[in-house]
C-alpha positions in Angstrom: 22.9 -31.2 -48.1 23.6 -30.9 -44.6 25.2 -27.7 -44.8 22.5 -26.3 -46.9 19.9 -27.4 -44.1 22.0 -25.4 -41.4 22.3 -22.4 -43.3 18.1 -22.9 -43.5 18.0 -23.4 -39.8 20.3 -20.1 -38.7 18.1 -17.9 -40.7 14.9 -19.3 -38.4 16.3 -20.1 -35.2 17.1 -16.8 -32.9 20.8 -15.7 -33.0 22.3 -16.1 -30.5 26.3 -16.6 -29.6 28.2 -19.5 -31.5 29.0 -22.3 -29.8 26.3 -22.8 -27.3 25.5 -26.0 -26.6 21.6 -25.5 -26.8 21.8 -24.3 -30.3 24.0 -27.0 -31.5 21.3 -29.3 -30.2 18.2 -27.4 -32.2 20.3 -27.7 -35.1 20.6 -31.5 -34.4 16.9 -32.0 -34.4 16.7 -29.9 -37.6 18.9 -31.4 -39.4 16.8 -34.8 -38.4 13.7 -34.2 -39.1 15.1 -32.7 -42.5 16.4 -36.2 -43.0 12.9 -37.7 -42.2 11.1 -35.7 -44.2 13.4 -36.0 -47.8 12.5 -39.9 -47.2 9.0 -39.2 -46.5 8.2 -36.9 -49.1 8.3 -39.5 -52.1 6.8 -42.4 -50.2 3.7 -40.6 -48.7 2.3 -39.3 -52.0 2.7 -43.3 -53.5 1.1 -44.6 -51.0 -1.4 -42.4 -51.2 -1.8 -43.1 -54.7 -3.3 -46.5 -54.0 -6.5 -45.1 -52.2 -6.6 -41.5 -54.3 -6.0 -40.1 -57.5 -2.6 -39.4 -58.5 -3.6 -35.4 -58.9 -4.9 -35.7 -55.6 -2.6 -37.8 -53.7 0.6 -35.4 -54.4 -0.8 -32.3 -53.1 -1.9 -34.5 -49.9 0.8 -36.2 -49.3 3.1 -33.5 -49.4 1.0 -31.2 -47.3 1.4 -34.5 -44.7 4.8 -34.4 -45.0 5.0 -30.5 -44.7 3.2 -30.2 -41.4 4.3 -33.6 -39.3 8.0 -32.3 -40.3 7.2 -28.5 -38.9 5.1 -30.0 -36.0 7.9 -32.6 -34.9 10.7 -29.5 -35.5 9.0 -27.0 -32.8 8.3 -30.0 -30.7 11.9 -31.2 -30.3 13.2 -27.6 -30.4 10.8 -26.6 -27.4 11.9 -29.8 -25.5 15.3 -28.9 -25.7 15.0 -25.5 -24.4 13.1 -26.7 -21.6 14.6 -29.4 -20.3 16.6 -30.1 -17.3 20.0 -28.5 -16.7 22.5 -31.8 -15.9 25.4 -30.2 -14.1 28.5 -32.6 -14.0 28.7 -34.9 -11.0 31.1 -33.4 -8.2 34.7 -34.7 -9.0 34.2 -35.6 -12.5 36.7 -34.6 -14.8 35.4 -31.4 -17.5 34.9 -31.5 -21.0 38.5 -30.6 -23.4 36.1 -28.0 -24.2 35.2 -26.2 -20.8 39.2 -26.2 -19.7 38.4 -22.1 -20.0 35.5 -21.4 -17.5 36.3 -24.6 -15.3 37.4 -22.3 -12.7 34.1 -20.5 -12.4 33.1 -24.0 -10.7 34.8 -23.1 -8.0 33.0 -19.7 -6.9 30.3 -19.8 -4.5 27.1 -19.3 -5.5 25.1 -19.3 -9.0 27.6 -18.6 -11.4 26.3 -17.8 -14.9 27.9 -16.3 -18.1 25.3 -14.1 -20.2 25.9 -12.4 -23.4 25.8 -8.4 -24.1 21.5 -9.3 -24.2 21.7 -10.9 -20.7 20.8 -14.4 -22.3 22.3 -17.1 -20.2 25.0 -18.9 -22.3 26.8 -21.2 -19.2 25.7 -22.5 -15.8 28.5 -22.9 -13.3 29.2 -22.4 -9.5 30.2 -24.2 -6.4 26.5 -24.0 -5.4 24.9 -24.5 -8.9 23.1 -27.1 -8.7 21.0 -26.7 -5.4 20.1 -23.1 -7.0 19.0 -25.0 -10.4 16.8 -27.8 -7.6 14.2 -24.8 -7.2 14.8 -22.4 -10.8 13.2 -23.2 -13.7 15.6 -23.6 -16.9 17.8 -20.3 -16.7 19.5 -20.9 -19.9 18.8 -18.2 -22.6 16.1 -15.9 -21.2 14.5 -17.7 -18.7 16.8 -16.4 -16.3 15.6 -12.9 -16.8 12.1 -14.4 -17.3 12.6 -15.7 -13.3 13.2 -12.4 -12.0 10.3 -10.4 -10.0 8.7 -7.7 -12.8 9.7 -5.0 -10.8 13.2 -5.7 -10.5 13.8 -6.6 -13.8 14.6 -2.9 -15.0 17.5 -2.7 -12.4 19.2 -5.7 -13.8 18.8 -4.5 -17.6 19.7 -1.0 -16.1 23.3 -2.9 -14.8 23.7 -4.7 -18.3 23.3 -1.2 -19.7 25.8 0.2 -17.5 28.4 -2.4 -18.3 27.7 -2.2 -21.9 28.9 1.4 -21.6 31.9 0.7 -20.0 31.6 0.0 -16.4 33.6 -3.2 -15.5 31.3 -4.0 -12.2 27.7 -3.6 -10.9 25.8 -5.0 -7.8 22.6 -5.7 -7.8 19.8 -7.4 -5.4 16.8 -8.6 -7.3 14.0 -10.9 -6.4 13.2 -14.6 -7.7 10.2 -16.1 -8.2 9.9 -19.4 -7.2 8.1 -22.2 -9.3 6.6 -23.9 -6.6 5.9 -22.3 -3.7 5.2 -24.2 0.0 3.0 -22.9 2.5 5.8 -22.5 4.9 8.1 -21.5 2.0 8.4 -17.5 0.3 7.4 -16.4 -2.9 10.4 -14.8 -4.0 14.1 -15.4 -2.9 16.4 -12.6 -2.5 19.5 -12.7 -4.8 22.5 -10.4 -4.7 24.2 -10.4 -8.2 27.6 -9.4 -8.5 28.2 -8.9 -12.3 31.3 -8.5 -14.2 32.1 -7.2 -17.6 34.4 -9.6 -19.8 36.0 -8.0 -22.8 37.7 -9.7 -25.8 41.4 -8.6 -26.8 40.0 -5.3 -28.4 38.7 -4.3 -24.8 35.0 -4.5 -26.1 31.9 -6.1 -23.9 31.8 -9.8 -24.9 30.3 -11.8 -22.2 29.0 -11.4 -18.5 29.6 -12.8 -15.5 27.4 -12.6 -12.8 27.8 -14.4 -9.7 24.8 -14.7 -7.9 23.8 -15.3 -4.1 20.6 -15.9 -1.7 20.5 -13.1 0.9 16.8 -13.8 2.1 17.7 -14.2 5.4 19.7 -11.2 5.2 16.6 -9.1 3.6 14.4 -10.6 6.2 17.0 -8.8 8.9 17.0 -5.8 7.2 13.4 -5.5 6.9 12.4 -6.6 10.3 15.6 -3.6 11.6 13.2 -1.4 9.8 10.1 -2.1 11.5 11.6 -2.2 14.5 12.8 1.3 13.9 9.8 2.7 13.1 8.1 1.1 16.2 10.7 2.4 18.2 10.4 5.9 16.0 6.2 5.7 17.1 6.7 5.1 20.7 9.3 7.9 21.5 6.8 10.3 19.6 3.7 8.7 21.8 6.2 9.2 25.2 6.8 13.0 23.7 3.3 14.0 23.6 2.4 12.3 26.4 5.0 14.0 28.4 3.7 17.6 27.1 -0.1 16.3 27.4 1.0 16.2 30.9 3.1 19.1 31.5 0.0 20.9 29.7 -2.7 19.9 32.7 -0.3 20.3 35.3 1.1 23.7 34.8 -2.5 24.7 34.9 -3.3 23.8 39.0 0.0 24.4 39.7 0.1 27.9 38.4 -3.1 28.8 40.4 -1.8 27.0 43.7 1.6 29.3 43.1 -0.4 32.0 42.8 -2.8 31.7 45.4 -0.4 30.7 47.5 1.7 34.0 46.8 -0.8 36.2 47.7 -1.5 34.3 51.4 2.3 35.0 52.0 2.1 38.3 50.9 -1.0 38.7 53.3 -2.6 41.2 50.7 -5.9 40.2 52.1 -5.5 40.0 55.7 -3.2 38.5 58.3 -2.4 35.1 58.9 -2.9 34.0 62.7 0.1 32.7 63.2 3.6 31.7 62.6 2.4 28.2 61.6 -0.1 29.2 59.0 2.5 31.3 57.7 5.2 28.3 57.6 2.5 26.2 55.9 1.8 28.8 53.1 5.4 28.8 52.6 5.6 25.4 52.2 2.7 24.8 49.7 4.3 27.5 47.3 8.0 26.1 47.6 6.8 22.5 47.1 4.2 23.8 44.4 7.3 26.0 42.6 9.4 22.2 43.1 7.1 20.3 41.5 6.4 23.1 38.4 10.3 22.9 37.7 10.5 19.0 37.2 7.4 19.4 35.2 9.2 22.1 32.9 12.2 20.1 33.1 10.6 17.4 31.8 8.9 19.7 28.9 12.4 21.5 27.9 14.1 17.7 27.4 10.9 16.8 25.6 11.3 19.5 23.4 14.7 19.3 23.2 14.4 15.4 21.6 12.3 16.5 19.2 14.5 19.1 18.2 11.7 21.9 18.9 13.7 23.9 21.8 14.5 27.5 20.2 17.3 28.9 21.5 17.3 33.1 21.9 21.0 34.2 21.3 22.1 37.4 23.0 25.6 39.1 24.4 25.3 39.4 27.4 28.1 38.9 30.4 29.6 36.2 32.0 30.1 37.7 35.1 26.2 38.4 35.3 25.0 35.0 35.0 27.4 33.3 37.6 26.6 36.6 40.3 22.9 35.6 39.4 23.6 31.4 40.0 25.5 32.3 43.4 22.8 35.0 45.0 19.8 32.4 43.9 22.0 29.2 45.5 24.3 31.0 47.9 21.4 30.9 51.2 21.1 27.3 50.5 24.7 26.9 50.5 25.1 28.4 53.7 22.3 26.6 55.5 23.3 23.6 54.5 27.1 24.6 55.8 29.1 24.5 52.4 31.1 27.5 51.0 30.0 28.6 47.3 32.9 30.5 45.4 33.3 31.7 42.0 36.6 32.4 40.1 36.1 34.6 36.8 39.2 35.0 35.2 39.6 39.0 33.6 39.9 37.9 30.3 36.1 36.5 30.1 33.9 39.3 28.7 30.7 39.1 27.0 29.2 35.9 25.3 26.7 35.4 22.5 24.5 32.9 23.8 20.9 32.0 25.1 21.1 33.6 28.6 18.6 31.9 30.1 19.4 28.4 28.7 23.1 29.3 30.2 22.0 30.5 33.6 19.3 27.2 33.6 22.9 25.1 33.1 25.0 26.8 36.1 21.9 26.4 38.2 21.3 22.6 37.7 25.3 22.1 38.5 25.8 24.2 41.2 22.5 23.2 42.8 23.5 19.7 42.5 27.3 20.1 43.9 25.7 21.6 46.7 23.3 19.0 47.0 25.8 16.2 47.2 28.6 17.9 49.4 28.2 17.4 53.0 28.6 20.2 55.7 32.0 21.8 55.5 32.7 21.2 52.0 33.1 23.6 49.0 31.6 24.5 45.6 33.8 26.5 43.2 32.4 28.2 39.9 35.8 29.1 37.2 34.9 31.1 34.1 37.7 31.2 32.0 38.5 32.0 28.0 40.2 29.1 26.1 40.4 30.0 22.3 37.5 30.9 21.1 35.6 29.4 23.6 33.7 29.5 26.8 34.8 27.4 29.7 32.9 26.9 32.5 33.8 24.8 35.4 31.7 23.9 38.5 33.7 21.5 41.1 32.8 20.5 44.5 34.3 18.0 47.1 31.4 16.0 47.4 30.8 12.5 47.3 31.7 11.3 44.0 30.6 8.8 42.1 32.2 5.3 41.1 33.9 5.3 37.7 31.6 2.0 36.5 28.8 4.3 36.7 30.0 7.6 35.0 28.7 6.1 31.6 24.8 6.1 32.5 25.4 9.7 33.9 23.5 12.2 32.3 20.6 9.8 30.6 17.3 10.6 30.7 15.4 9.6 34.2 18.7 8.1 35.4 20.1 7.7 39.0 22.9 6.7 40.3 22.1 4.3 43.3 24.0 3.7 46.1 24.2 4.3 49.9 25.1 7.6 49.7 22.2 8.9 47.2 19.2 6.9 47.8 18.2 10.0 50.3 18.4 12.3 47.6 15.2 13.5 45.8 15.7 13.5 42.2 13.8 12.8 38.5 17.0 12.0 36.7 16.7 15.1 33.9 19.3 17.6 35.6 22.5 16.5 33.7 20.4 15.3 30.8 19.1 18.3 30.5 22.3 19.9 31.0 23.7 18.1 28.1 20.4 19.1 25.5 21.6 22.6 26.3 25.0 22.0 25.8 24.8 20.4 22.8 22.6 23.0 21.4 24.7 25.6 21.9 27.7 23.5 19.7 29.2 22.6 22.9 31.0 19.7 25.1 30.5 18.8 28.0 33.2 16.7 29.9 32.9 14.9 33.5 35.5 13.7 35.8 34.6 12.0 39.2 36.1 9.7 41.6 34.1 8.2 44.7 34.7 10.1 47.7 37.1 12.5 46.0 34.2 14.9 44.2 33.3 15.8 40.7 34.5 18.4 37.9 32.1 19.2 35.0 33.2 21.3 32.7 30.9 22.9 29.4 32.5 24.6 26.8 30.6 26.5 24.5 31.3 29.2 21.4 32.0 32.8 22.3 30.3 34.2 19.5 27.9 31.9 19.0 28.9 30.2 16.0 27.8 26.4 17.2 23.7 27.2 17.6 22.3 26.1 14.2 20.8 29.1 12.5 18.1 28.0 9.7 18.7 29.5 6.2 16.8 32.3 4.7 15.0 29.2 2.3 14.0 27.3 5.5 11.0 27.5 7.5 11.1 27.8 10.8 7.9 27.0 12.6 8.1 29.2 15.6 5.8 27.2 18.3 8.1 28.5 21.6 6.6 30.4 24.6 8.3 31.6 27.4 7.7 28.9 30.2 7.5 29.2 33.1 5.7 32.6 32.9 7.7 35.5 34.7 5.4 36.8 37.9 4.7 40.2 37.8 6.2 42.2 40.3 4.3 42.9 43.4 3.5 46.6 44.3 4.0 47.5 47.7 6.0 45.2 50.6 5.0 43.1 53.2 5.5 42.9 56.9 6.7 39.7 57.0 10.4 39.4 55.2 11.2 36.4 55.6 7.7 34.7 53.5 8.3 37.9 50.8 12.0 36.3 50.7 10.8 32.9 50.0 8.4 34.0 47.3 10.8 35.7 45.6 13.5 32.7 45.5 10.5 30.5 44.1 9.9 32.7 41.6 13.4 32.5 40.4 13.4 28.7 41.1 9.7 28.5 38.8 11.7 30.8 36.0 15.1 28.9 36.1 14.2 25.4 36.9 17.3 24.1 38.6 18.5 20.6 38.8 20.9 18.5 40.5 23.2 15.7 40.1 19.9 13.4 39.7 17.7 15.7 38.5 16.1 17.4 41.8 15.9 20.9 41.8 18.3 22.9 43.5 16.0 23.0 46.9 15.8 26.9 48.7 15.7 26.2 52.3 
């Protein structure tokens, strides 16, 4: 009879894999209330018989009978899905019958075994039962049931994946918590690692899936986010801001440059006297000063946010460093220190941006010359290495420490010490330097010792091949100008040659927009 009733009770109850100790137990009520209800079913109706007809009392009593046994059967069966999981105690000895997965006891973490329909057929793990404290019942679905809706198609997706013959798949999914505090989190962050477990035909019988709560490891990850993006905001804000400004200052400047030009050129009459004429002088050469850290400050704006457009060209070598050494060489020699330039025979012609390479010899040489006292030298070497361009500017200046070599050549840095707190400076010369560098595909290397001098060396393509050229599929948005703007040259000359000299060397210093060591522009005396 027994039998019979669980052959009845596998046809109704779900199927699900054999063995499993929550089915054995809905059987176990079955077969119960089965029991009840063949001792029921004759003694109802006959006591019934004593108030009611006996064509009455049958039908009624066996309706009774019918309904309390299907009403206690769902009852028992719901209760023993939903009960409690009661993990064994730590250090009690396992079951004869769990000698098999006893082991998984040992892993950290949820541990739970699931069939090839992610239906949870075991609990175990070292960690088990303080995940179980806050989960509802995760035996047969309800552990799916637990996970957040949206992440519930990435952990079917991983069954799928194993069912198809994957042996491994990590996941990270979302819990939903029963209860939830109001200093607590809805959801807990879970990292599954899940495992395929085949029979001795190789086939998908179980899973394992060890599982492990990485909230505070989310919570890291998404605070590193927002942080990023703040960070990401504010270096855009500084980026306009810093061509905001270079916008309404090139305007003034520009007409005080201008102005100023045509008072030294004496195009509308002539100045009194020598002092006027050493003021004038003045006003343009500080104006030009202040437009080239301005610009400076623009090109390394420009060239953070990737915008700087480099114009490649051949053009020679030898042109470039005969260009840096008439623009620097009077400074040089008032200041008492020999410029010289080596240019080995091999160096030819280079494919490169011209001005963006000229704009890098000035910044190094002006700032050699800058930190080398009187009766010290400045050497420019151009040699051919490869493939490559090398270009080498070494002076026998001051130095600088070798603790401090490592903040060289960041943005609106200086290097502070006895020796350079006189020196002028915004801190973009090298940084700049670098933008340049690195646009063109190069490397740029610096050696220095304190009190010995300094050795930069670039090295860029000969041909060209390191500036990024976009692909005939790729727009490029072509917002560059030419900046500063080139003065037109003057017609006619001027009685006074040495104010016509000055405005021409600040009208190469406004085009180039030399730096030094620190930043400073390469002064014109």
């Amino acid at each position: 009879m027994a039998s019979r009733v669980d052959d009845a009770a596998r046809l109704w109850l779900p199927r699900q894999v054999a063995g499993e100790p929550e089915r054995s137990s809905e059987l176990a009520v079955v077969r119960a209330v089965a029991a009840i209800a063949l001792v029921a079913f004759p003694s109802v109706p006959l006591a019934l018989s004593a108030a009611l007809p006996v064509s009455l009392a049958l039908p009624v009593g066996a309706a009774l009978v019918a309904a309390a046994a299907l009403m206690t059967v769902a009852g028992g069966i719901a209760y023993v899905r939903n009960r409690p999981v009661v993990l064994p105690a730590a250090g009690s000895e396992p079951a004869p019958a769990d000698n098999g997965a006893r082991h998984y006891d040992c892993f950290a973490g949820l541990v739970t075994i699931h069939d090839i329909r992610g239906s949870v057929t075991a609990i175990h793990g070292r960690d088990a039962e303080s995940y179980v404290a806050w989960m509802r019942n995760p035996l047969g679905r309800g552990f799916i049931e637990q996970i957040h809706v949206s992440d519930r198609i990435l952990f079917l997706q991983a069954i799928d994946e194993l069912r198809q013959g994957s042996r491994q798949a990590t996941i990270d999914i979302r819990f939903e918590r029963p209860n939830v505090f109001v200093e607590g989190e809805q959801f807990v962050h879970m990292r599954c690692e899940m495992t395929a477990l085949g029979n001795e035909r190789h086939r998908l019988s179980s899973i394992l899936v060890q599982s492990r709560d990485v909230s505070e490891e989310a919570r890291l990850r998404a605070e590193a986010v927002q942080k990023t993006r703040l960070a990401e905001t504010a270096n855009d804000a500084k980026t306009r801001f810093l061509a905001a400004v270079s916008h309404e200052l090139r305007t003034p400047l520009n007409a005080i440059l201008g102005f100023s030009d045509i008072l030294a050129g004496e195009y509308f009459g002539k100045l009194e006297n020598d002092r006027q004429r050493e003021y004038v002088a003045l006003i343009n050469q500080s104006g030009a000063h202040l437009l080239s850290v301005v610009n400076t400050m623009l090109d390394m704006s420009k060239i953070e946010a990737g915008r700087y457009e480099l114009m490649p060209e051949p053009f020679r070598v030898s042109e470039v460093v005969n260009a840096c050494e008439a623009m620097l060489g009077l400074q040089a020699r008032e200041k008492g220190v020999q410029l010289t330039s080596r240019i080995m025979r091999t160096v030819g012609e280079v494919n490169a941006d011209q001005r963006a390479l000229q704009q890098i010899l000035i910044n190094l040489v002006g700032n050699a010359i800058k930190f080398t006292d009187r009766g010290g030298l400045v050497t420019i070497d151009a040699e051919v290495s490869g493939s490559d361009l090398k270009l080498t500017v070494s002076d026998t200046g001051i130095g600088i420490a070798e603790s401090q070599l490592a903040t060289l050549g960041q943005p609106f840095v200086q290097i502070q010490n006895d020796y350079t707190r006189k020196y002028e400076g915004t801190g973009l010369g090298l940084s700049l330097v670098k933008g340049l560098v690195a646009l063109h595909g190069g490397q740029f290397d610096l050696a220095s010792r304190s009190g010995e001098g300094t050795v930069i060396t670039v090295t860029i393509p000969l041909d060209g091949s390191g500036i990024r050229v976009a692909d005939e599929h790729e727009v490029v948005e072509q917002t560059m100008v030419e900046f500063p703007p080139r003065l037109k040259e003057r017609a006619g000359k001027t009685t006074n040659g040495r104010a016509l000299a000055e405005a021409d060397r600040a009208e190469v210093d406004v085009r180039i927009g030399g730096a030094g060591h620190d930043g400073s522009q390469a002064k014109t005396a």
